[in-house]
C-alpha positions as CSV (number, residue, x, y, z in Angstrom):
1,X,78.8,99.7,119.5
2,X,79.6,103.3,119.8
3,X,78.2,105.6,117.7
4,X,81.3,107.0,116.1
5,X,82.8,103.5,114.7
6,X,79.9,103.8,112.1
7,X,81.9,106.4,110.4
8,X,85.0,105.1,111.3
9,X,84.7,101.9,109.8
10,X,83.3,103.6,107.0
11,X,86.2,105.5,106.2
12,X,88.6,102.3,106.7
13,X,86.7,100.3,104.1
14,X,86.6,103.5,101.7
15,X,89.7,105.5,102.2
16,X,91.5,105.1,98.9
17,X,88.0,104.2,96.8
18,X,87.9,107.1,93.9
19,X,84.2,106.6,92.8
20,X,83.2,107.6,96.6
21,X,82.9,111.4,96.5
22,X,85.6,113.3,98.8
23,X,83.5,114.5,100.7
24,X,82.1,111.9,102.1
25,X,85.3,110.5,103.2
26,X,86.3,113.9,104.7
27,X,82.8,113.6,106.9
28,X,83.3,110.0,108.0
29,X,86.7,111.1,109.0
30,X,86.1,113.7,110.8
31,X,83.1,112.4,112.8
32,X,85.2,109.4,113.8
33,X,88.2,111.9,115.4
34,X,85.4,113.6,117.3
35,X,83.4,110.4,118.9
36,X,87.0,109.0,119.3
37,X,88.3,112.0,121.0
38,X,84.7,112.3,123.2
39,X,85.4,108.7,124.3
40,X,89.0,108.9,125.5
41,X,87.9,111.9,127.4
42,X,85.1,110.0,128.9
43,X,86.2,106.6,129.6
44,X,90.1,107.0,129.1
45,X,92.1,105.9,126.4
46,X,95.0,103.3,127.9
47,X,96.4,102.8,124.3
48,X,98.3,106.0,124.2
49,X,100.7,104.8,126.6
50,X,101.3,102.0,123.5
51,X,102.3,105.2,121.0
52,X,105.5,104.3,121.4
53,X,105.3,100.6,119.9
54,X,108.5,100.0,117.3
55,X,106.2,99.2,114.8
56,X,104.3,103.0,114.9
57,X,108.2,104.6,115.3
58,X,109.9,103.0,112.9
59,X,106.6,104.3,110.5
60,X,107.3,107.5,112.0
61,X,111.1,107.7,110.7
62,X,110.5,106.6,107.5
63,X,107.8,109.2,107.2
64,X,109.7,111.9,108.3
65,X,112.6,110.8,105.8
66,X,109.8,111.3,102.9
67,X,109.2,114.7,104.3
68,X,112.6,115.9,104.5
69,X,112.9,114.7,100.9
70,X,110.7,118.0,100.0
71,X,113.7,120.1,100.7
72,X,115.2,118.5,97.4
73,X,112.1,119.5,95.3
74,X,112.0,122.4,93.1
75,X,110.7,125.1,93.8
76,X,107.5,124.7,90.7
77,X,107.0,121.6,91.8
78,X,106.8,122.2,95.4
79,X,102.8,122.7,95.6
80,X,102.0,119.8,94.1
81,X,104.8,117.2,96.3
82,X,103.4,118.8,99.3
83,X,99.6,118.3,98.1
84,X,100.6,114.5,97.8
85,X,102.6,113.9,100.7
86,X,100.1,115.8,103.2
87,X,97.0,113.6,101.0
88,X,98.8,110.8,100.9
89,X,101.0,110.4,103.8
90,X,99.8,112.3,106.4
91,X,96.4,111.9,106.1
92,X,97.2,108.4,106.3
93,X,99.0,108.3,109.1
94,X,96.8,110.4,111.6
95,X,93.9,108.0,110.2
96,X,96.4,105.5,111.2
97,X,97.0,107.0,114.9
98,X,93.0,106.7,115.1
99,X,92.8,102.9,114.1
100,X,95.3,102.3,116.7
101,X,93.8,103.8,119.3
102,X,90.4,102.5,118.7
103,X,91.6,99.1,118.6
104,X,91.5,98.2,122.6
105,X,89.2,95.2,122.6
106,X,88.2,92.1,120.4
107,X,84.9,93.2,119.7
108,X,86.4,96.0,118.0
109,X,89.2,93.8,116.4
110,X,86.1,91.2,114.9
111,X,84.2,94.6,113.7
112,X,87.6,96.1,111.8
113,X,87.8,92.2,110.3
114,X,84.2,92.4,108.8
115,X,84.8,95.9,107.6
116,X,87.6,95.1,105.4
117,X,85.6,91.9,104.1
118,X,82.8,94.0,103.5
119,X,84.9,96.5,101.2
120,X,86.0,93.8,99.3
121,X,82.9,92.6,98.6
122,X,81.4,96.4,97.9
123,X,83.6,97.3,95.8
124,X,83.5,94.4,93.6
125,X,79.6,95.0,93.5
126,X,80.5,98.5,92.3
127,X,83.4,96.9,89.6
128,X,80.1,94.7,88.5
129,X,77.7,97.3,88.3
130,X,80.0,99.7,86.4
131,X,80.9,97.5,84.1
132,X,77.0,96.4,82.9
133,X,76.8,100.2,82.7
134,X,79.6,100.4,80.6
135,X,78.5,97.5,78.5
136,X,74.8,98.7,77.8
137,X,76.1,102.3,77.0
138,X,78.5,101.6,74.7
139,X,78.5,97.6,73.7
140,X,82.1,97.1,74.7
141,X,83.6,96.1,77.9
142,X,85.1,98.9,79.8
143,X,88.5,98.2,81.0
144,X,88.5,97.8,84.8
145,X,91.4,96.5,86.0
146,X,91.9,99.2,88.8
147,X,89.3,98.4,91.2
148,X,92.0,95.5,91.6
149,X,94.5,98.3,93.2
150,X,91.9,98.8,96.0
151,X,90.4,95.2,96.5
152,X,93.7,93.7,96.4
153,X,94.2,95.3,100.2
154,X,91.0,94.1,101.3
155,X,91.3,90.3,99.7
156,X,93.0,88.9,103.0
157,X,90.1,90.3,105.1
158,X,87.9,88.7,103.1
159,X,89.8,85.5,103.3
160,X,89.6,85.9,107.0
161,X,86.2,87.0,107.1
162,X,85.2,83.3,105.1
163,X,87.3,81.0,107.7
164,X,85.9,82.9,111.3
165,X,84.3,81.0,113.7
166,X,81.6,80.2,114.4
167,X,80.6,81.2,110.5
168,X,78.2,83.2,110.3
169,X,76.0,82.8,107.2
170,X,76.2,86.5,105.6
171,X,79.5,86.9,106.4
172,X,81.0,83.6,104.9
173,X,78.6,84.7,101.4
174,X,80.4,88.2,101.9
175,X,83.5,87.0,102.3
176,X,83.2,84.8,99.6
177,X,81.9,87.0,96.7
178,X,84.5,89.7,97.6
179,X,87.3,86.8,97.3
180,X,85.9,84.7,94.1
181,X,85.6,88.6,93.0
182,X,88.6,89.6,93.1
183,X,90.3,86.5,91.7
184,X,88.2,86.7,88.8
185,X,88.6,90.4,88.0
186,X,92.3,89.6,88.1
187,X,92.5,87.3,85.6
188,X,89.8,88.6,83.0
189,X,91.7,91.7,82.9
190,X,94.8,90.1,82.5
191,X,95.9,92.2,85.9
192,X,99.2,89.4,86.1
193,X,100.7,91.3,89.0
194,X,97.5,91.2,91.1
195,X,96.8,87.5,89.9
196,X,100.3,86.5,91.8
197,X,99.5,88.4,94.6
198,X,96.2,86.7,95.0
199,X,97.7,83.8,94.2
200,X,100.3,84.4,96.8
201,X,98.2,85.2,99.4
202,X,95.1,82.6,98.8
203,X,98.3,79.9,99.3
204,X,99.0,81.4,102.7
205,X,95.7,81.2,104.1
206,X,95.2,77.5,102.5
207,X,98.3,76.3,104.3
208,X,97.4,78.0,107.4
209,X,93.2,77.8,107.5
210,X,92.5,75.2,105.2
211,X,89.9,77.2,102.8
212,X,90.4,75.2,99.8
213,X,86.4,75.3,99.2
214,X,87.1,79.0,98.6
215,X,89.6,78.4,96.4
216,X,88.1,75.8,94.3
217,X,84.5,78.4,93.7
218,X,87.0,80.9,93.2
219,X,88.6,78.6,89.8
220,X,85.5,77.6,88.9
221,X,84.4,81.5,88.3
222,X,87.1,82.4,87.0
223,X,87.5,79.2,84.4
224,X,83.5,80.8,83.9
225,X,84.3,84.3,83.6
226,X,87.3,83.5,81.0
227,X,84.5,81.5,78.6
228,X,82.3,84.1,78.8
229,X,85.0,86.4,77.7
230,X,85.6,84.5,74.7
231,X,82.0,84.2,73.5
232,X,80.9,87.6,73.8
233,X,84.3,89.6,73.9
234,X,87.0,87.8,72.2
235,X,88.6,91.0,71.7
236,X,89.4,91.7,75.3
237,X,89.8,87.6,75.3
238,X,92.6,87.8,73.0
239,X,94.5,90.8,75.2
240,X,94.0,88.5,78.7
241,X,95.9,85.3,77.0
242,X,98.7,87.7,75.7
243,X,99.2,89.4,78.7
244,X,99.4,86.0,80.3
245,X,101.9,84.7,77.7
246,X,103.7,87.6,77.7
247,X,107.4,87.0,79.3
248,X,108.7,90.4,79.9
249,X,108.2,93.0,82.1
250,X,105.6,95.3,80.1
251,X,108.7,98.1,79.7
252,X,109.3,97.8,83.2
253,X,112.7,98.0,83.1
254,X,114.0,100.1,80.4
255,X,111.3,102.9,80.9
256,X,110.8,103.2,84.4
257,X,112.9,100.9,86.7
258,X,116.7,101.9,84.5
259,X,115.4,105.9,85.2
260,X,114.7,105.3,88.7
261,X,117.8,103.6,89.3
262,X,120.1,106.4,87.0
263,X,118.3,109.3,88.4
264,X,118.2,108.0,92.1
265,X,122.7,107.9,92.3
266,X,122.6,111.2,91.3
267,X,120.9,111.7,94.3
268,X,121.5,108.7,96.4
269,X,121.1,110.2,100.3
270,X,119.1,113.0,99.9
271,X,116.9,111.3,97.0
272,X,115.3,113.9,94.8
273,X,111.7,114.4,96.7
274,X,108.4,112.9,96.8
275,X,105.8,113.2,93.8
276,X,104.7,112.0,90.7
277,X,105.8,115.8,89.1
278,X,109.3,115.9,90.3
279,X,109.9,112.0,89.0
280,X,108.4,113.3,85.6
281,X,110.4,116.7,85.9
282,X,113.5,114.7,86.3
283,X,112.8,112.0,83.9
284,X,112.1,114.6,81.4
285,X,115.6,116.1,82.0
286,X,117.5,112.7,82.0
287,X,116.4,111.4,78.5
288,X,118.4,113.3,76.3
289,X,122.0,111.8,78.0
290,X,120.6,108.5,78.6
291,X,119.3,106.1,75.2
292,X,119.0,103.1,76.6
293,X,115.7,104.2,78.7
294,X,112.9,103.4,77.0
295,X,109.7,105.6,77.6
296,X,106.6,103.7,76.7
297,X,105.5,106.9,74.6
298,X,108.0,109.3,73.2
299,X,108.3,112.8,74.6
300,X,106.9,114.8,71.3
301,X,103.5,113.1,72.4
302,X,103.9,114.8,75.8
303,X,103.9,111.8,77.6
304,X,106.6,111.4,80.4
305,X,106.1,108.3,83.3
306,X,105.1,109.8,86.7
307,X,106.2,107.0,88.7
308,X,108.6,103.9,88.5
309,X,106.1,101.7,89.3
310,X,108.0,100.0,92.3
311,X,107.8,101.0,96.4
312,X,111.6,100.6,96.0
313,X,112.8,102.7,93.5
314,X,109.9,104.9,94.4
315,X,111.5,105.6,97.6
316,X,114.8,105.0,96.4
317,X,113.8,108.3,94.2
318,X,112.5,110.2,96.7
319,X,114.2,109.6,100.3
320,X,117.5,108.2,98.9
321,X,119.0,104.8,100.9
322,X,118.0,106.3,104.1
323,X,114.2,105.8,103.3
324,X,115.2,102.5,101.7
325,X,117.1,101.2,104.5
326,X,113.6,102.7,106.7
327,X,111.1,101.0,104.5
328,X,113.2,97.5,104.7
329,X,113.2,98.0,108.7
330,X,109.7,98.6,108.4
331,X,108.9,95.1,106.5
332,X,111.5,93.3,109.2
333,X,109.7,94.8,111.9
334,X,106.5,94.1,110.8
335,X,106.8,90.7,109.4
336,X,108.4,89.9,112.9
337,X,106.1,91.3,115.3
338,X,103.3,88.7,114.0
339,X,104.5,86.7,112.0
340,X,105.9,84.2,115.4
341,X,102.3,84.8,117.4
342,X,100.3,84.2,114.4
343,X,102.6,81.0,113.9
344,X,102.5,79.6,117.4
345,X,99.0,79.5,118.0
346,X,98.0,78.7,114.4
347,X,95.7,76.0,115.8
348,X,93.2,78.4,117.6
349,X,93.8,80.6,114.7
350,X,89.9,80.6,113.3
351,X,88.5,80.9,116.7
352,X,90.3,83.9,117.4
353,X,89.6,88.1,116.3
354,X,92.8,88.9,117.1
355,X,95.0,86.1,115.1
356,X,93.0,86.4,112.4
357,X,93.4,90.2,112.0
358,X,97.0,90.3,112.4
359,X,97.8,87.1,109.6
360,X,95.0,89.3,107.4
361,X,97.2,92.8,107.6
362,X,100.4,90.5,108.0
363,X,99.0,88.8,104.5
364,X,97.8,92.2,103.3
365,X,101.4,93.6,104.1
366,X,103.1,91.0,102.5
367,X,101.0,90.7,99.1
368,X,100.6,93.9,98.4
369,X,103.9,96.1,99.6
370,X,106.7,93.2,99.6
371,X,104.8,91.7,96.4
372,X,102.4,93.4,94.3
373,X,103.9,97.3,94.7
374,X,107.5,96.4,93.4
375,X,105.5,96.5,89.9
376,X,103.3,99.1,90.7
377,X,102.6,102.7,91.7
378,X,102.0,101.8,95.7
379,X,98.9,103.1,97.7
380,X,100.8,105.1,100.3
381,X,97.5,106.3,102.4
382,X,96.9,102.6,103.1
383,X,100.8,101.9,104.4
384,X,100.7,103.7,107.8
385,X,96.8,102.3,108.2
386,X,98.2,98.8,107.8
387,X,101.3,99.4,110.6
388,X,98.7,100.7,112.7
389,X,96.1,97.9,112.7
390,X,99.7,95.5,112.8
391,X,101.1,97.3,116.5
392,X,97.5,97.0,117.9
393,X,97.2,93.2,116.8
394,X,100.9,93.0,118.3
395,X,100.3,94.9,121.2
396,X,96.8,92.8,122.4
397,X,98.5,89.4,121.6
398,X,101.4,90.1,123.3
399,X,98.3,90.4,126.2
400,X,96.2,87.5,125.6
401,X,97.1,83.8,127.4
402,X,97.3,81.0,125.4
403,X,94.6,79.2,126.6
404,X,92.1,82.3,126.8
405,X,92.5,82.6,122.9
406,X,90.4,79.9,122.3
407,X,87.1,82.2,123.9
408,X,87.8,84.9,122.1
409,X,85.0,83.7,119.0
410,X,84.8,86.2,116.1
């Protein structure tokens, strides 16, 4: 193992994790460009002649659709859209580039699987540890529903991490904490989007790798975790059964999904540019000629939504129908590229780095930006690292002989 995938891996697990100082992440980065770029000059690097895989250009069109929207932006606002596309997207995307050319080999392919189990797991070991601090500090239980936002990427890994064979004792107690984890934090913070996407994508592994033990632990800790709620917290007890009793959209519509929609066909091929400030900017400006939205807070408390909470009408916003139409192609293309192989050779599936990398970002994909983002604010800096990891998985299985997959043991 090279010396530079330390870091790399590093920053994969941690790339959108808030509590992890910036600079940290800005080291790992940079340290894994360098040993990347000393190795390709060394040994070669025969995955650049794969740059051009549909998967990495169609990414590439919808991203430069999001950056022409910041011609539409005013000119206030400008700083700030470029701060969050260059942050955002195109950190993400050279990041991205990386992943895909470091991925050449299955041994590199089993180390990127564990990495992503492994942030699961940390970062529910972080969610536990923060919230006993919060609890001895202050005797209440800190609301911590938004470690779910960066676990809910990583849950597939860990799903993937659990049925790998030969199992491999830490991993499968990894893998499992970092799953049960996740489904529990879901559901004691009343998180229902990210319940259905766990949901979702625990049902696609079930069908396909037949963890039901998984699945079972993970019920029994969460039927746990919900009794403990209601003897020590039966406050926060009460708010988890009426989120999951509650039948409408929590104001989804009227104050943020309506807007989109009403302020997007004013601009409907240009779109108005990419940020949170120019959605609250023109939101601001809309309210007075249009009383059927419904803003969660009303303006004289200086309160304005800064997103509509969807990937579509988030793009919609910002890029018009061209970036719609690119963002659809994207999903097609993706869902297409493994979706068949992962399919076809579902029998070898555990046995194999490879297939279980691509149905885990195929699963991540799928639960998180066709699912779980259509009701909330989407993690853009994970998108092009997901395409990425996608073309290589697509790219070395297009490679690999049916009857060598079975030798290729994670």
């Amino acid at each position: 193992m090279a010396w530079f995938e330390w870091p790399l891996l590093a920053y994969f697990m941690l790339h959108f994790f808030p509590p992890l100082p910036g600079i940290i992440g800005s080291l790992c980065l940079l340290l894994s460009v360098l040993g990347l770029a000393l190795a390709c000059w060394k040994y070669g690097c025969p995955q650049i002649a794969q740059l051009s895989h549909r998967l990495i250009l169609t990414w590439l069109l919808l991203l430069a659709l999001l950056a022409l929207s910041l011609f539409q932006v005013p000119a206030e606002l400008l700083g700030e859209s470029r701060h969050r596309f260059s942050s955002d997207l195109l950190k993400g995307t050279f990041f991205a580039l990386i992943v895909f050319l470091y991925l050449n080999s299955t041994d590199r392919a089993r180390r990127l699987l564990v990495a992503g189990a492994l942030a699961c797991f940390l970062m529910f070991l972080h969610s536990v540890f923060s919230t006993a601090q919060g609890v001895v500090s202050t005797g209440k239980l800190p609301f911590q529903r938004d470690y779910l936002f960066w676990m809910v990427t990583f849950f597939p890994f860990a799903l993937a991490g659990y049925v790998a064979q030969p199992r491999r004792p830490w991993l499968v107690f990894v893998a499992a904490v970092g799953a049960s984890g996740a489904m529990v934090l879901a559901v004691t913070t009343g998180f229902r989007g990210a319940t259905l996407a766990i949901l979702l994508m625990s049902l696609v592994f079930a069908v396909l790798a037949r963890m039901w033990r998984l699945l079972m632990l993970g019920a029994v800790l969460v039927i746990l975790g919900v009794i403990m709620l209601y003897l020590w917290f039966p406050e926060q007890a009460a708010y988890v059964l009426g989120k999951f009793q509650q039948t409408n959209a929590s104001n989804r519509w009227g104050g943020h999904w309506l807007p989109a929609w009403d302020m997007s066909m004013q601009a409907p091929w240009l779109g108005h540019g990419f940020g949170h400030l120019v959605f609250r900017h023109h939101y601001g400006l809309g309210i007075p000629g249009h009383a059927e939205w419904t803003p969660a807070f009303s303006e004289q408390l200086g309160w304005l939504p800064s997103a509509p909470h969807s990937i579509f009408f988030e793009t919609l916003f910002a890029a018009g129908w061209p970036g719609v139409f690119a963002l659809f192609g994207l999903t097609f293309v993706l869902i297409q590229s493994l979706l068949p192989p992962v399919w076809r050779q579902r029998k070898v599936l555990v046995g194999n780095a490879w297939l279980l990398l691509a149905l885990a970002v195929l699963v991540s994909f799928i639960g998180n930006y066709v699912f779980f983002y259509q009701f909330e604010t989407p993690a853009w800096r994970s998108l092009p690292i997901l395409v990425a990891i996608a073309a290589a998985c697509s790219v070395a299985l297009s490679r690999q002989l049916p009857d060598e997959q079975a030798n290729h043991a994670l």
